[in-house]
ChimeraX commands (.cxc) that place a marker at each C-alpha (Angstrom):
marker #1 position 103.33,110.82,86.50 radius 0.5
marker #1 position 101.80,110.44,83.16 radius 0.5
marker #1 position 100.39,112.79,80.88 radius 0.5
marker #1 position 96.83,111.79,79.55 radius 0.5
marker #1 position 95.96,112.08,76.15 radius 0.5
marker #1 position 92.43,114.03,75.64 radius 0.5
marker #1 position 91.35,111.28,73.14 radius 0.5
marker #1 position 92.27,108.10,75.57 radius 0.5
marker #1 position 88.86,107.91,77.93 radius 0.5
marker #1 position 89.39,104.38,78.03 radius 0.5
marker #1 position 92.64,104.27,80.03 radius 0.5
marker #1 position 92.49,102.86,83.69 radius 0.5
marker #1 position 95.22,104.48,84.70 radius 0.5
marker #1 position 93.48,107.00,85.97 radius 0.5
marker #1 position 90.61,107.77,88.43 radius 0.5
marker #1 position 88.70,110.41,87.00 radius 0.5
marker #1 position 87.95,110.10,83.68 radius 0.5
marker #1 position 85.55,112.36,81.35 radius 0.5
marker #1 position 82.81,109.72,80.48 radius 0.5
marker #1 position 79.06,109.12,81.75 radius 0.5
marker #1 position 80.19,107.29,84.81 radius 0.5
marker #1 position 82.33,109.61,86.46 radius 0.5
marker #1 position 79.88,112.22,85.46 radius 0.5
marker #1 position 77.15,110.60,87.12 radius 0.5
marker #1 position 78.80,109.74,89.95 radius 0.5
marker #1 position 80.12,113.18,90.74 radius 0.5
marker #1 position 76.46,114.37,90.44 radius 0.5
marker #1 position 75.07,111.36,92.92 radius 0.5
marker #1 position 77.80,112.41,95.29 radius 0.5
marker #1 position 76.89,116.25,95.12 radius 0.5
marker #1 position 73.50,115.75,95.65 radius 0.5
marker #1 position 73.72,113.80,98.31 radius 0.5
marker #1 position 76.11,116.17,100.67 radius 0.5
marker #1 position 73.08,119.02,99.42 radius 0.5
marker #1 position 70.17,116.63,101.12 radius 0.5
marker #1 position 72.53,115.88,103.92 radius 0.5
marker #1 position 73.68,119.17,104.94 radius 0.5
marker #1 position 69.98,120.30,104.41 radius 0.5
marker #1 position 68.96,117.93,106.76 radius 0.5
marker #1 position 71.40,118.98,109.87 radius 0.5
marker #1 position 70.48,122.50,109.21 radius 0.5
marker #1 position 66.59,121.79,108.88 radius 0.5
marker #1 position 67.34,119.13,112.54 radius 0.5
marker #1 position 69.20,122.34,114.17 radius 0.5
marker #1 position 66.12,124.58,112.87 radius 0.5
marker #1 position 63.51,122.09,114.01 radius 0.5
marker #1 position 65.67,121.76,117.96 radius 0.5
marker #1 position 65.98,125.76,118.24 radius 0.5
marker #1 position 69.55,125.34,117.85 radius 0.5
marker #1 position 69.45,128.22,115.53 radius 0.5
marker link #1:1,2 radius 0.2
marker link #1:2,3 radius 0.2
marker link #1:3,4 radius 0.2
marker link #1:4,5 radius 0.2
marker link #1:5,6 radius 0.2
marker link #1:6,7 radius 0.2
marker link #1:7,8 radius 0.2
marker link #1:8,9 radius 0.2
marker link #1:9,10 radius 0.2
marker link #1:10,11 radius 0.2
marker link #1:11,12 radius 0.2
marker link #1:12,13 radius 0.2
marker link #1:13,14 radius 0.2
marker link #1:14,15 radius 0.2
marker link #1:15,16 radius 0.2
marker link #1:16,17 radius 0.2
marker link #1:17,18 radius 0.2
marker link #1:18,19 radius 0.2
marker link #1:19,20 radius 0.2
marker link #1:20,21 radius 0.2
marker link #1:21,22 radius 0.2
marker link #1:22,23 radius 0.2
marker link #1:23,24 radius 0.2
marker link #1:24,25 radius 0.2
marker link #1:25,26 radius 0.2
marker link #1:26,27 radius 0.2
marker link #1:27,28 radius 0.2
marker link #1:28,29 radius 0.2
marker link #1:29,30 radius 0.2
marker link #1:30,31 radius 0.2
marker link #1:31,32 radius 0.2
marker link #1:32,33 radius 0.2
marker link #1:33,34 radius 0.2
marker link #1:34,35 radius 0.2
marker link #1:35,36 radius 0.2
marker link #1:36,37 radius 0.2
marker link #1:37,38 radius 0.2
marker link #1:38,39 radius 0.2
marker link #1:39,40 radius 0.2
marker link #1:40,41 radius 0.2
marker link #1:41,42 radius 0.2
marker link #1:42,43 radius 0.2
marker link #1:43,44 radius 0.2
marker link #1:44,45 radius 0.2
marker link #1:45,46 radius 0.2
marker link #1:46,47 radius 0.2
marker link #1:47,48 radius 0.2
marker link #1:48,49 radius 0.2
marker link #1:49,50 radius 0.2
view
C-alpha cells in the first residue's frame, strides 16, 4: 500500500482525497441519510408506531 504525500491532491490513486469534490460529496451524502432517517422517524411518528 502506498504512502500519500500531503502535498499530492492530484493523485488518482486514491479514493478520498482532500479537495472540494470529496468535500462536497461527503456533505451531499450526510445530509441526505439526516433527511432520510428524519423521514422514517417522522412516517413511524405520523403511523403511531412510536
Amino acid at each position: 500500500m502506498q504512502v500519500r504525500d500531503k502535498e499530492d491532491d492530484q493523485s488518482e490513486d486514491y479514493i478520498l482525497q482532500k479537495n472540494k469534490k470529496t468535500k462536497f460529496g461527503a456533505t451531499f451524502i450526510a445530509i441526505v441519510i439526516v433527511i432520510i432517517i428524519a423521514a422514517v422517524a417522522m412516517t413511524g411518528v405520523y403511523f403511531d408506531y412510536w
